[in-house]
N, C-alpha and C positions, 0 to 999 in steps of 0.2 A: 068791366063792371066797376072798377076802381075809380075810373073817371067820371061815373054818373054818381057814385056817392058822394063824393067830394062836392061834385055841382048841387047836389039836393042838399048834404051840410052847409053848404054854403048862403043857400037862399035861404035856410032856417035860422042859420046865423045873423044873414041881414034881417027877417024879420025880426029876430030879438031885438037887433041894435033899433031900428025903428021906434019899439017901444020908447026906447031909451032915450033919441034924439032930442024930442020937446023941451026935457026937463034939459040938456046941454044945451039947445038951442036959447032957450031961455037966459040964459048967461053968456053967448054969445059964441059958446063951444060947440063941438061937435067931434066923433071920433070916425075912424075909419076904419072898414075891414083892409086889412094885408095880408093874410093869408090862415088854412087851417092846413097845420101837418095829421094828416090822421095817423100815423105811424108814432107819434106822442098824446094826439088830442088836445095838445095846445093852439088857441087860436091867440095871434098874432094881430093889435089893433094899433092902431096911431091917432092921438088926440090931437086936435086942431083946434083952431082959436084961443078962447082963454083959455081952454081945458090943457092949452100948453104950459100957462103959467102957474094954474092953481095951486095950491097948497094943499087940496085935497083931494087933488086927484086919485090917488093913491085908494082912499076910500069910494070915490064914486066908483073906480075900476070893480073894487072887490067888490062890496056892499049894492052895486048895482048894476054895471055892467057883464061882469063874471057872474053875479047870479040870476038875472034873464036870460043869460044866452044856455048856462047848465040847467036851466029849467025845460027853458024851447030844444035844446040837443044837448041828451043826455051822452055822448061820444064826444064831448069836452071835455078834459080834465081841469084844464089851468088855461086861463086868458092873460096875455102879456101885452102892458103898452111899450113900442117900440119906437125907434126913431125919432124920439121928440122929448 
């Protein structure tokens, strides 16, 4: 059962990020899922493009990205960008 919830957070997770895309795409960015620990509720992203170089990423993460996806699944705690 643990496996199917993960898979169902998962695709809600990407639907949140979806929302989110346009307005990165629009700047030529874009972020990725890497993974969600549900054993923390941190999910785990990687920004790509210029969302590698901004200056504000920082804010789009919190301000916009962590609060689409805690809105679409409330079993999020904290969203982390990584790798990048």
């Amino acid at each position: 059962m643990q496996e199917y919830e993960v898979t169902e957070i998962s695709r809600r997770i990407e639907g949140a990020l979806e929302i989110c895309r346009p307005y990165l795409r629009a700047d030529a960015g874009d972020v990725k899922l890497l993974r969600f620990k549900p054993e923390s509720g941190v999910v785990e992203v990687k920004w790509e493009g210029t969302c590698l170089i901004c200056p504000m990423s920082v804010l789009t993460l919190r301000a916009g990205v962590e609060r689409a996806i805690m809105r679409a699944v409330p079993e999020v705690k904290r969203v982390e960008a990584v790798g990048g």
